[in-house]
N, C-alpha and C positions, 0 to 999 in steps of 0.2 A: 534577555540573553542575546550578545551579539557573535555569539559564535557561528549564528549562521548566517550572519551579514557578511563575517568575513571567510568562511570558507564556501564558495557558493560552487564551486566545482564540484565538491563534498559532495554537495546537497542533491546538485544534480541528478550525480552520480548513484547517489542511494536512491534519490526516489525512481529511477528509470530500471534499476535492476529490481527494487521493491513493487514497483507497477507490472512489469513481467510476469514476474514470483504470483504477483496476485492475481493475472490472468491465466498463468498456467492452471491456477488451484482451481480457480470458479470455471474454465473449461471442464476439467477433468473430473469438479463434481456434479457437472452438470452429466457430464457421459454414464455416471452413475445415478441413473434415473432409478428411482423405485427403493434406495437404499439409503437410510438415514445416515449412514458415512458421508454419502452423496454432499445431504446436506450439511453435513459440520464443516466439509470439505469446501463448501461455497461460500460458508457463513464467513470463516476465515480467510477467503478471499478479500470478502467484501471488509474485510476487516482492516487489513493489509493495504487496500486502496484508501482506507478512511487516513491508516497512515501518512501515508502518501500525500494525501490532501494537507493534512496537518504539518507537516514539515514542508511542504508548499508555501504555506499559510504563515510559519513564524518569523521570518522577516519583516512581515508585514506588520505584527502585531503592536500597539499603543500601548508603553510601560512606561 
């Protein structure tokens, strides 16, 4: 897929406001210590980063 070879402002862009988003969530389920929301609320954090990693990542990819 070279759509994100050629929009890489795009890409940026998404993964810096997506990286945020994903630190907000894993603070704030972190603040909710003792409450299993807490953790769904972290789980999708780290979820949201995995993202992040991944759209990092597809430029790069051998196809």
């Amino acid at each position: 897929m070279e759509f994100w070879k050629e929009h890489p402002v795009l890409r940026i862009v998404l993964m810096a406001v997506l990286f945020v988003l994903a630190m907000v969530l894993v603070v704030k389920g972190w603040q909710m210590t003792g409450q299993l929301a807490g953790l769904g609320v972290m789980v999708l954090g780290v979820a949201l980063l995995l993202v992040v990693l991944a759209i990092y990542n597809r430029p790069f990819q051998d196809r």
